[in-house]
C-alpha positions in Angstrom: 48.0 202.7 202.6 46.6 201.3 206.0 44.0 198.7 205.4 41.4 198.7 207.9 39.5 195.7 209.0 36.7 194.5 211.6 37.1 191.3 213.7 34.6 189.2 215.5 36.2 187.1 218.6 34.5 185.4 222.0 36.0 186.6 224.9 35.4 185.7 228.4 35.5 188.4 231.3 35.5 187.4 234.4 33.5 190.2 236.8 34.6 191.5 239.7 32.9 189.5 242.1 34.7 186.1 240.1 38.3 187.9 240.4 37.7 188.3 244.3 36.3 185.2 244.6 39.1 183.0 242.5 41.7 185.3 244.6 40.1 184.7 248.0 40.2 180.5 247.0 44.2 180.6 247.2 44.4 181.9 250.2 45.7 179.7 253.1 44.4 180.5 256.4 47.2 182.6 257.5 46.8 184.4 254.6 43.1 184.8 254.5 43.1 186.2 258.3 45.5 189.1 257.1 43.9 189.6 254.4 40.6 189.9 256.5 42.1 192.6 258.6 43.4 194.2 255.6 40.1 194.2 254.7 38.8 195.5 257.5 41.2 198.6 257.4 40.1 199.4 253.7 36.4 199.2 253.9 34.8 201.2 256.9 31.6 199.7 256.1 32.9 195.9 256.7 32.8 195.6 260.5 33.1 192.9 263.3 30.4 191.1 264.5 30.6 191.8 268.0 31.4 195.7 267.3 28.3 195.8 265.1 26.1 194.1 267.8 27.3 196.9 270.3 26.9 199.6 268.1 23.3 198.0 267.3 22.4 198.2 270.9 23.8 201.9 272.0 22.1 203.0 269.0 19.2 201.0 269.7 17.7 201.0 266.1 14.2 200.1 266.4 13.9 199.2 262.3 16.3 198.0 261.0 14.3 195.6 258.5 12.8 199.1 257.6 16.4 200.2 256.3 17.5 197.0 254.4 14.0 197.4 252.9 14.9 201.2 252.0 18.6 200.1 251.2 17.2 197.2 248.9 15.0 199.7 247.1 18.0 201.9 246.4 19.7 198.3 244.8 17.1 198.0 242.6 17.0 202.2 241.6 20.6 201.7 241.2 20.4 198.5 238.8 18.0 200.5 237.1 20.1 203.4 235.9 23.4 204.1 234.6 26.3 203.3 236.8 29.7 204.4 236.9 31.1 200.6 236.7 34.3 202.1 235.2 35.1 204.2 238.7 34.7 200.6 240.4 36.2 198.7 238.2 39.5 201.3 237.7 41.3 200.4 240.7 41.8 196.3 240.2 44.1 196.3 243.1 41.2 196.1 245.1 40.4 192.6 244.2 44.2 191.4 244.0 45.9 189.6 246.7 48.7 191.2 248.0 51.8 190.3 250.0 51.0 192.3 252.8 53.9 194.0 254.2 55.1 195.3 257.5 52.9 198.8 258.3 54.7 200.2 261.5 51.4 203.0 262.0 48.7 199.9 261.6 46.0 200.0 264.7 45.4 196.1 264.3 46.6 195.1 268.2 48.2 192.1 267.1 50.2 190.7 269.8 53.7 189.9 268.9 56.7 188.4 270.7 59.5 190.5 270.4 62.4 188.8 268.9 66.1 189.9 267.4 67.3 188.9 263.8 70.2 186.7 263.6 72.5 189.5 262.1 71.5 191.5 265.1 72.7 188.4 267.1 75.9 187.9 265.3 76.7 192.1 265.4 76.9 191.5 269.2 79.2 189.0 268.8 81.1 190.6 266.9 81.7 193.7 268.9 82.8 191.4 271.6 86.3 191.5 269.7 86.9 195.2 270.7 86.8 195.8 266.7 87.4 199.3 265.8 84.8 201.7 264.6 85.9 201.1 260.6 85.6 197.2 261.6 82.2 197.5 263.0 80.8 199.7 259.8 82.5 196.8 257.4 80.7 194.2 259.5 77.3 195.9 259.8 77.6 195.7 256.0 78.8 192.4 255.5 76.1 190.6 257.7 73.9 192.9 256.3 74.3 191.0 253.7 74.0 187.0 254.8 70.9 185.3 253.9 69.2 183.1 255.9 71.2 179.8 254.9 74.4 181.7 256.6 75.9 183.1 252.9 77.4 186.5 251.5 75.4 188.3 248.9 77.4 190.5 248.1 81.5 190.6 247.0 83.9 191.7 249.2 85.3 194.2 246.8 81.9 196.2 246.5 81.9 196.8 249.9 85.8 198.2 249.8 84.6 200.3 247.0 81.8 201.6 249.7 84.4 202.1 251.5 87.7 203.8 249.8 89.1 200.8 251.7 91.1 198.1 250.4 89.8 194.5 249.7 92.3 192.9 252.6 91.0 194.8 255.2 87.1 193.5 254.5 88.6 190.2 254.2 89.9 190.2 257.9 86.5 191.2 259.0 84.7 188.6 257.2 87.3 185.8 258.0 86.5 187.6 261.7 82.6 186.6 261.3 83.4 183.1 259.7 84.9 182.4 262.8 82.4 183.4 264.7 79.5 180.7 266.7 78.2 178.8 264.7 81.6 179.4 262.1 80.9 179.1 258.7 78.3 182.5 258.5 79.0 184.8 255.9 81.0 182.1 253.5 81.3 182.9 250.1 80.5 179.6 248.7 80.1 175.8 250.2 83.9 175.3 250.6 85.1 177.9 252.2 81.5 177.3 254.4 83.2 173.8 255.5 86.9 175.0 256.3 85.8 177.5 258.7 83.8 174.6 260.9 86.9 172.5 260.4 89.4 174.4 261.4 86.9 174.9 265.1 86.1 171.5 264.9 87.8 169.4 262.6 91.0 168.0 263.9 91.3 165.4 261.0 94.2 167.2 258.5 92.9 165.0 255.6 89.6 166.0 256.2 90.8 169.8 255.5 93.0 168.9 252.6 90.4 167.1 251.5 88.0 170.1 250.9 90.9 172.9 250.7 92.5 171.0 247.8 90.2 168.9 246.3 86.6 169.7 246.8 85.6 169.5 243.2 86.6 165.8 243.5 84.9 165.7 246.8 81.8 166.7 245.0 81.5 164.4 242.5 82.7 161.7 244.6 85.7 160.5 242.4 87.5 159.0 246.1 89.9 156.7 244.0 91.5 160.1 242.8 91.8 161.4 246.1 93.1 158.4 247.7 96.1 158.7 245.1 96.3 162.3 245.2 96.8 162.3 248.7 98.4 159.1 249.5 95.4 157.7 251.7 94.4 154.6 252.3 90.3 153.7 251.7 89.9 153.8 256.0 91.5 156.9 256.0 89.4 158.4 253.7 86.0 157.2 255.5 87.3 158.6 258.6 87.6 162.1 256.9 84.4 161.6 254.9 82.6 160.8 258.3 84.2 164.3 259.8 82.9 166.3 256.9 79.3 164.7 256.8 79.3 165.8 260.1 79.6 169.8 258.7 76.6 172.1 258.4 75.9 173.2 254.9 73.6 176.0 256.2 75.2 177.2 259.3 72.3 180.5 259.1 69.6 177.7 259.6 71.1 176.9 263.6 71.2 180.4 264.7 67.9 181.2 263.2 66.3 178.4 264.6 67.0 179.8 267.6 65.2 183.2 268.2 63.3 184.4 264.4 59.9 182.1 263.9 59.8 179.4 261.6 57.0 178.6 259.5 54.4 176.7 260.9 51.6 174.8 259.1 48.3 174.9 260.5 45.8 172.9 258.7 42.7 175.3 257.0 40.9 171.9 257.7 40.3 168.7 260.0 38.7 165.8 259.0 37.8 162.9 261.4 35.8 159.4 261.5 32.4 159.6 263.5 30.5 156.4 263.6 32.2 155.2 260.6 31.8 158.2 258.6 34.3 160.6 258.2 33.0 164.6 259.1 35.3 167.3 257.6 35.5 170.6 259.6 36.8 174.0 258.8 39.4 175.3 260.8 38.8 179.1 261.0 38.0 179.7 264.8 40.3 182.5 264.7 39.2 184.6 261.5 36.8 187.4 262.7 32.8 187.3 261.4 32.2 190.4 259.7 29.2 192.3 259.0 28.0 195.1 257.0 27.9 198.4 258.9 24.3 199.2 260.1 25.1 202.8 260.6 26.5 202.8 256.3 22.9 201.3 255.7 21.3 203.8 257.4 23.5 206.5 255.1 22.6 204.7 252.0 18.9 206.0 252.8 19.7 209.3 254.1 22.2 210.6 251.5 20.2 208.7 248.9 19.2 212.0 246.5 22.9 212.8 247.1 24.1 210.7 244.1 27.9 211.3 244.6 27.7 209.9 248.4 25.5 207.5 247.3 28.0 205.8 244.7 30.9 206.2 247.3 28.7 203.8 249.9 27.5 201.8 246.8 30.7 200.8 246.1 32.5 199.8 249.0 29.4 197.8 250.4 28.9 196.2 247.2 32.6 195.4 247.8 31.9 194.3 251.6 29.0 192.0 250.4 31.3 190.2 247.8 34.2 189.9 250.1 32.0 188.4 253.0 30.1 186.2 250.3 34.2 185.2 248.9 35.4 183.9 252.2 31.9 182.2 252.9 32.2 180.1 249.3 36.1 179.5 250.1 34.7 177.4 253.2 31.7 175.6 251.4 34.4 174.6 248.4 37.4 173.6 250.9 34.9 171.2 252.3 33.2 169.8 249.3 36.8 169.5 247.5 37.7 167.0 251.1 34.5 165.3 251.0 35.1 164.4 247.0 39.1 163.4 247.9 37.6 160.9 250.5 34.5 159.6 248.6 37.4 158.6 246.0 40.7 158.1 248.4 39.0 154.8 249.8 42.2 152.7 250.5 43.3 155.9 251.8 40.9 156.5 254.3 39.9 153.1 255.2 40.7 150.6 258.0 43.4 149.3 256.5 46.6 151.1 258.2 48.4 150.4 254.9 47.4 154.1 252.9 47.2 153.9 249.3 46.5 156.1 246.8 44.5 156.2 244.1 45.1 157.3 240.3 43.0 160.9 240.7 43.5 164.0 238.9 42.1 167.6 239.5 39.2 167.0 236.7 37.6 164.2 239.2 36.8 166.1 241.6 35.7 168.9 239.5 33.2 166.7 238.2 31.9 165.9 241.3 31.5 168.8 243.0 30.4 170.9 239.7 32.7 173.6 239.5 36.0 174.6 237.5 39.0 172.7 237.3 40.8 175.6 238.4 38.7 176.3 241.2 40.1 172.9 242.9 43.6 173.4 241.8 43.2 177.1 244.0 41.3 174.8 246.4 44.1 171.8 246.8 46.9 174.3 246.4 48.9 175.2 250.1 45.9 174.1 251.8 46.7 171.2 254.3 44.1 169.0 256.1 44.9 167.3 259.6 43.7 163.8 259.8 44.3 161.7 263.2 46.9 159.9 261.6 48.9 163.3 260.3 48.5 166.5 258.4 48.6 166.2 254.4 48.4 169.0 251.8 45.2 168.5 249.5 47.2 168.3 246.4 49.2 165.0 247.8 45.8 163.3 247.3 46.2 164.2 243.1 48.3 161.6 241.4 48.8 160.6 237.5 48.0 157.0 236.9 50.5 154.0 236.1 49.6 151.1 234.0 50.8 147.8 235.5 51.6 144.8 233.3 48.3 143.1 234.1 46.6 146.0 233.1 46.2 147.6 236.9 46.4 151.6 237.2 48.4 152.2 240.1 49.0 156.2 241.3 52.4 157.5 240.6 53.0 157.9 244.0 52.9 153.7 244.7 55.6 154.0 242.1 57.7 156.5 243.8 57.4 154.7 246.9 59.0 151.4 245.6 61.8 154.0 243.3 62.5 155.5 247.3 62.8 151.9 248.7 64.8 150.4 245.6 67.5 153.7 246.3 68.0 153.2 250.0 68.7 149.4 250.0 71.2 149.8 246.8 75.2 149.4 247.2 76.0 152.3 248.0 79.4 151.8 246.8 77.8 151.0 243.2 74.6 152.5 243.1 72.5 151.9 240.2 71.6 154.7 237.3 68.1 154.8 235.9 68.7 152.5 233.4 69.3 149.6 236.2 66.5 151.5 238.0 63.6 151.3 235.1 64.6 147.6 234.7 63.9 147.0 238.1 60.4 148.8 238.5 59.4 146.8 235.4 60.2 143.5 237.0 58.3 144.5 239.7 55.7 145.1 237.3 55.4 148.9 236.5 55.5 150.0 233.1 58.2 153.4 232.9 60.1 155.0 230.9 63.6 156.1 231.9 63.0 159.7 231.7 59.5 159.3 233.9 62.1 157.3 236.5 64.6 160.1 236.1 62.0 162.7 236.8 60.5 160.7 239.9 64.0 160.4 241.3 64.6 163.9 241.2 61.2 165.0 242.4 62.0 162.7 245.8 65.3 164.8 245.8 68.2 161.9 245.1 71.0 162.6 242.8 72.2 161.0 240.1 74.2 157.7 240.8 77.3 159.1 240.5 76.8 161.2 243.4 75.3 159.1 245.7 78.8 156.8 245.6 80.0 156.1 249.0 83.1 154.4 250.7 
């Protein structure tokens, strides 16, 4: 028999106004500004600030403090009696941040340059070679299919099956496109990726036999086993090394660098020294000021004994209010998290042209400025600040401590550095492991592990010592 029983737990909530809020925080300022006009699209009573004013003036509303008197009477009616929170609160899309995606009817008048993808780019090419009109539909599939580094997706057998074609005759096509500018697009896998730029470019044979025949010992770096594979002497082998180093591993990367946008960084903030005091600035000049709809207000009053319209323009100006007030706090916070990172960041931000870090983790700041811990990791997270000496990414200012041998915490970061300069002025023909690489940071005077100098190593993106062997 089912035993019943009655619980009695704490559990936190957050409203609505905290969920847009904490959403509106992680936004960059790319991000925000689309998310502004998504905004804007959604809720007809959140308007622009110079619509409103215009639409103020043609209408030429001689009281308008009358009808946010009338409108805050209707607030306080509304608080008053029983509210449908559950129709509000049903749809919790509304407060989420979405992706936005491409919306070919939109009516934002965006400008934007017109530009061609790289596998439109490389179809032209490719039709240059009076292919026939089977060759052209394998193609269209095939670069379909290349990402952006310049790779297949896909196996050439699922596309014969497509097809009712046999495997060989996609092969010719792709081997077709690998050979076309810049060669190397549409390889399968990192070899085959270098042989088609070294049979265009490469006219070292050992280079070729070197990847065609042994590229696993390529890889791993094991050259002595090589040199007696192929009967090569040590110059020999540097020669064809210095060929293949020469290769591009992401042959998509050249050819869409040259017409499709990049990502660019621009900085949600910008912080400068003014008569020895540093003044921290939002960057937002082009995010739109909105407003809340005069002409809505005015329909709040009118409709106000019609309960159903009433809700409806309830609802999405309570909505307007707590988007506007979201984007207001993100701006206050961005700048409160800066001005804590540089009350703390002194060597940082100082005279000195030498920048040091600190030991300072997320809860610091928090403290200072009063909120949530997560409120500044949202904050310091993809948000990037330029300073007159370069543009940094809050988070680079948060660092772990190190103990030093005289007791000294040091940020990680001052670690890392002297790991980075230890690696690049090792023998590169005997480079050392982490073991040899822990023993040195301690004689410098750092106290860390192995693992901790393993994790650093990989976090500054060298490989292990095996694989950064040279001739």
């Amino acid at each position: 028999m089912a035993k019943l029983s009655q619980t009695q737990e704490l559990k936190q909530q957050l409203s609505p106004q905290q969920v847009l809020q904490a959403n509106i925080l992680q936004l960059n300022i790319m991000q925000l500004e689309q998310r502004i006009l998504d905004e804007l699209e959604e809720n007809p009573i959140l308007e622009l600030s110079e619509m409103e004013e215009k639409e103020t003036s043609e209408e030429q509303l001689d009281e308008p403090q009358t009808v946010d008197d009338e409108v805050s009477e209707i607030d306080q009616k509304d608080e008053e009696t029983d509210f449908d929170w559950e129709e509000i609160l049903g749809d919790p899309d509304a407060f989420d941040y979405k992706i936005p995606s491409e919306k070919p009817d939109s009516n934002t008048e965006i400008p934007i340059r017109a530009s061609r993808s790289f596998q439109e780019k490389l179809l032209d090419q490719y039709r240059d070679l009076n292919p026939t009109d089977s060759q052209c539909k394998i193609a269209e599939e095939l670069i379909g299919n290349i990402d952006d580094d310049g790779y297949l997706t896909v196996e050439p057998i699922l596309i014969s099956d497509r097809f009712a074609i046999k495997e060989n005759e996609v092969i010719k096509v792709l081997k077709d496109i690998q050979n076309l500018d810049p060669p190397g697009l549409g390889s399968r896998d990192l070899r085959e990726c270098l042989l088609a730029q070294l049979k265009r470019y490469g006219p070292n044979q050992l280079a070729r036999e070197v990847v065609d025949k042994y590229f696993d010992d390529f890889a791993n770096r094991r050259y002595t086993k090589i040199m007696e594979a192929l009967d090569c002497s040590e110059a020999e082998l540097n020669e064809a090394m210095d060929v293949i180093s020469q290769l591009n591993p992401k042959p998509g990367s050249s050819i869409l660098g040259s017409g499709e946008e990049k990502d660019f960084i621009i900085p949600d903030l910008t912080a400068k020294e003014v008569d020895g005091k540093w003044q921290v600035v939002v960057n937002d000049p082009s995010l739109p000021e909105l407003r809340i709809s005069q002409r809505y207000k005015k329909m709040l009053v009118e409709y106000s004994k019609q309960a159903d319209v009433r809700q409806f323009i309830k609802q999405k100006m309570d909505s307007a209010k707590w988007f506007i007030d979201a984007v207001e706090q993100r701006k206050l916070t961005m700048v409160r998290v800066m001005g804590s990172i540089i009350n703390r960041q002194t060597k940082f931000f100082g005279k000195s042209d030498k920048r040091e870090l600190v030991p300072m983790i997320l809860k610091d700041v928090a403290g200072d400025i009063k909120m949530d811990i997560s409120t500044v990791s949202r904050i310091s997270n993809r948000k990037y600040v330029q300073l007159p000496f370069g543009i940094y990414e809050l988070k680079e200012f948060f660092s772990e401590g190190i103990k030093t041998e005289n007791g000294e915490q040091v940020s990680n970061t001052v670690v890392k550095d002297a790991l980075k300069n230890i690696i690049q002025s090792e023998d590169k023909k005997s480079p050392l492991g982490d073991e040899e690489l822990t023993k040195l940071l301690n004689e410098k005077g750092y106290k860390v592990a192995r693992r901790t100098v393993s994790k650093y190593r990989e976090k500054l993106k060298y490989p292990v010592a095996r694989l950064r062997k040279s001739l």
